[in-house]
N, C-alpha and C positions, 0 to 999 in steps of 0.2 A: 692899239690893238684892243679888242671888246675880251672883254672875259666871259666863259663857258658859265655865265650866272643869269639866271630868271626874276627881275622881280614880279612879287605879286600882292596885289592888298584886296583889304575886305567888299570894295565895291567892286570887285573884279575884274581891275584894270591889271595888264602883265605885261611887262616890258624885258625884252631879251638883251642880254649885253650891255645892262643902264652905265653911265656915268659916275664919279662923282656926285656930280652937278645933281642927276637924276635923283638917285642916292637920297640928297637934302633935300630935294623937293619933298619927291614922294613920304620922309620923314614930318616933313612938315605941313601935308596936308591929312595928316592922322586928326581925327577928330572923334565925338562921339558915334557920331556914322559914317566913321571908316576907319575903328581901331586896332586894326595889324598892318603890319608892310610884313613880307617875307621875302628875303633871296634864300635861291636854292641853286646849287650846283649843278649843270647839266653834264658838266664831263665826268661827274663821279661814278663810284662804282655801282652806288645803291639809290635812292631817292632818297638817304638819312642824310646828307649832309647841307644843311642848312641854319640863319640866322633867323629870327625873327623879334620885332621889336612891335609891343601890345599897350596902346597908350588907354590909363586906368582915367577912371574920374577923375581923380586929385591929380592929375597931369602926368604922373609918375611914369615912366615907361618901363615896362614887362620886359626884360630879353629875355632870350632863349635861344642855346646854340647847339646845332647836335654834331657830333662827327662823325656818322656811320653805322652805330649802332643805340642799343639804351643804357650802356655802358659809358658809353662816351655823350651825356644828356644834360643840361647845363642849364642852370637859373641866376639872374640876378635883378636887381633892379638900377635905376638911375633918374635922375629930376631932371638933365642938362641934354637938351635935344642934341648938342652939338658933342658931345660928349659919345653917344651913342652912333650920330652919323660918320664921326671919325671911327669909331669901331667897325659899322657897317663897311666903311672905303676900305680899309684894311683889311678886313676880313674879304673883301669883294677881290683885290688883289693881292691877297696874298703874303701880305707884309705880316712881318713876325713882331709882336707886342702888344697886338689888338686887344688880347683876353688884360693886359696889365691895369686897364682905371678902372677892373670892376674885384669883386670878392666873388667869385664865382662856387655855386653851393651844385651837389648833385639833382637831378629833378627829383620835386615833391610831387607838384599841382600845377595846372596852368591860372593865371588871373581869375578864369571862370568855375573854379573850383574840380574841376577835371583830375581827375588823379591818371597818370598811364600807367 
């Protein structure tokens, strides 16, 4: 069964209902020009609920997770693509523990210096 989820990244490519499988690709063709993948929830209530994974220079990837509102807006970092694509799977279906391999802090900034 697909889940009610959108990816999308920076060169504008969007895929409804991805995979797994999708999931790691798309994580793994981040590059300097094509530094975000986002999934987004399409069954939710609001357009706030989504992840997003923002690959820096130094390789390092950006998340960012929201739930709903800016209340619930969530930053961390990690070096291990597979690390974060396991979070993405999780988070994509719904499994409970995804938030556990990271230290999750409230939003500051985004990568780009962005304050919301």
């Amino acid at each position: 069964m697909k889940e009610a989820v959108r990816a999308l990244n920076e060169r504008g490519d969007s895929l409804d209902g991805p995979t797994s499988e999708d999931i790691r690709k798309l994580l793994n063709e981040l590059s300097a020009k094509n530094r975000f993948l986002i999934l987004e929830r399409s069954d939710a209530e609001n357009s706030e609920y989504y992840m997003q994974a923002y690959r820096q220079d130094d390789g390092t990837y950006w998340l960012e997770h929201r739930d709903g509102g800016a209340d619930a807006h969530f930053q961390t970092t990690c070096r291990d693509i597979r690390v974060v694509a396991q979070a993405f799977t999780m988070w994509m279906y719904r499994i409970s523990g995804w938030r556990d391999a990271f230290h999750w802090e409230a939003w500051r900034e985004s990568p780009t210096g962005e304050v919301e």
